[in-house]
C-alpha positions, 0 to 999 in steps of 0.5 A, a space after each residue: 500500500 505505501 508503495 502505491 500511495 508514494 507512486 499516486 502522490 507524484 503522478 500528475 493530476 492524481 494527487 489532488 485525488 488521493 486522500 489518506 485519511 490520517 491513520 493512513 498518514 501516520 503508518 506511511 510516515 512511520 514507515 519512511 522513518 524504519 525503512 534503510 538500505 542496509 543496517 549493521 548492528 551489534 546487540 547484548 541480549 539478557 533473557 531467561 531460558 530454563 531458569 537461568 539467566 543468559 546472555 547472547 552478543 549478537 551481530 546484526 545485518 540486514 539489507 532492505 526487506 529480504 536479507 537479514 543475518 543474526 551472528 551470536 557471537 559468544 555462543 556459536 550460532 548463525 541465523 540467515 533469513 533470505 525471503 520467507 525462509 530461514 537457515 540456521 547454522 550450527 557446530 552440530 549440524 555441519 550445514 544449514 537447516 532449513 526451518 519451515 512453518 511459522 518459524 519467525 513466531 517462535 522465540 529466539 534463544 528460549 527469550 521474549 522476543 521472537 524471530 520475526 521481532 529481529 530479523 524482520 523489517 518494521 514495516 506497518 503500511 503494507 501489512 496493516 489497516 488502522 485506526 487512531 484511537 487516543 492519545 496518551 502520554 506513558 513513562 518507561 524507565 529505560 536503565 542507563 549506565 549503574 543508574 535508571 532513568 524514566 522516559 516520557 513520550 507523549 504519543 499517538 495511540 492506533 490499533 492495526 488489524 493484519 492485511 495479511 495472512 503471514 503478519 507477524 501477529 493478527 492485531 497490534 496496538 502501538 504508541 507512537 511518540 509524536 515527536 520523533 515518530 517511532 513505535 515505543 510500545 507495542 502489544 501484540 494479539 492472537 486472532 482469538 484476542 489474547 495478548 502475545 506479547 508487550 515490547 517497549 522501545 527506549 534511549 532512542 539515539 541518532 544518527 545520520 539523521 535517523 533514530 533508533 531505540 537502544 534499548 528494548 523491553 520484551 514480555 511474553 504472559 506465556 512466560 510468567 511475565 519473565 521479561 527479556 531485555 536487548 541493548 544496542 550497543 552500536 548501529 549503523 544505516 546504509 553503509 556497504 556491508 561485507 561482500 556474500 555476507 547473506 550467501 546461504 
């Protein structure tokens, strides 16, 4: 849909016709705001798995919609989506194995969040219709350093309904914070109304002109509300990444 809406606004004679309604307005405007050509990032992930708590140094590389690689660093392992697939390399396996099913729904490491919360691209126009339905200002204490600090945002509240039948999740509610136009919360619904998942987004940073969160609160109710939390130590968008990084 955004795509179709960018080529209409710029055809002579058609723009005057083309309305978007300001649900419209903001999932488009949202999505400009996510989308690079590349990104290179390195992460710290805490999570919990099987009662004791872990941590995973991860590599991160994407390239537009289709590429995106996770390297874990400390603890071997090699996760390659390519398109609608995903390859997972390992010591064990000498090879990729190929997962299929709803894989990207599936935790990643045994943690809150999920395959498709970090490898697939932020994208909400072309996956979902919505609505504005309040406004409201929220805290999040995000941890900075040795200390905690407690974020504001005022935000525009929407509530999004998949457009398509692989979206990562039926129904989500997101906050957008008016000023800097990104997502710092979301809640993600099954088809039968029951909450998957919460992810806050927070210590937003700059660079290049584009924002991003450095930190990342996920919780899952199916774990006993055991919250994961990721650290962005390091991004970069649109640089030239490693020749072949994504070959399978």
């Amino acid at each position: 849909m955004k795509r179709l809406i960018a080529l209409l606004l710029f055809m002579p004679g058609i723009a005057l016709a083309v309305a978007l309604s300001p649900a419209e307005k903001a999932l488009v405007s949202l999505d400009d705001n996510y989308t690079q050509r590349t990104t290179a990032m390195t992460m710290r992930l805490f999570y919990k798995n099987d009662d004791e708590q872990r941590t995973a140094d991860l590599e991160f590389f994407a390239s537009g919609n289709d590429r995106s690689l996770i390297e874990v660093k400390n603890q071997g392992g090699r996760y390659l989506k390519l398109g609608d697939r995903l390859l997972i390399y390992s010591a064990a396996s000498g090879g990729p194995v190929k997962l299929t099913g709803r894989i990207f729904e599936r935790s990643f490491l045994g943690s809150a969040f999920s395959f498709a919360d970090l490898m697939f691209p932020r994208s909400f126009a072309d996956v979902y219709t919505g609505q504005i339905t309040t406004s409201e200002t929220i805290s999040f204490i995000v941890p900075q350093g040795t200390g905690e600090a407690v974020e504001e945002h005022d935000c525009l509240v929407m509530t999004l309904t998949a457009s398509r039948r692989r979206a990562p999740a039926y129904r989500k509610m997101i906050w957008i914070d008016r000023e800097i136009e990104m997502v710092v919360r979301e809640k993600d619904f099954a088809l039968s109304g029951r909450l998957l998942k919460t992810i806050e987004y927070g210590d937003f940073r700059k660079v290049k002109k584009r924002y991003y969160p450095a930190y990342l609160r996920a919780e899952d109710p199916a774990r006993g509300g055991v919250a994961s939390e990721l650290f962005i130590d390091q991004a970069e968008f649109d640089r030239t990444l490693p020749a072949g990084i994504f070959n399978p």
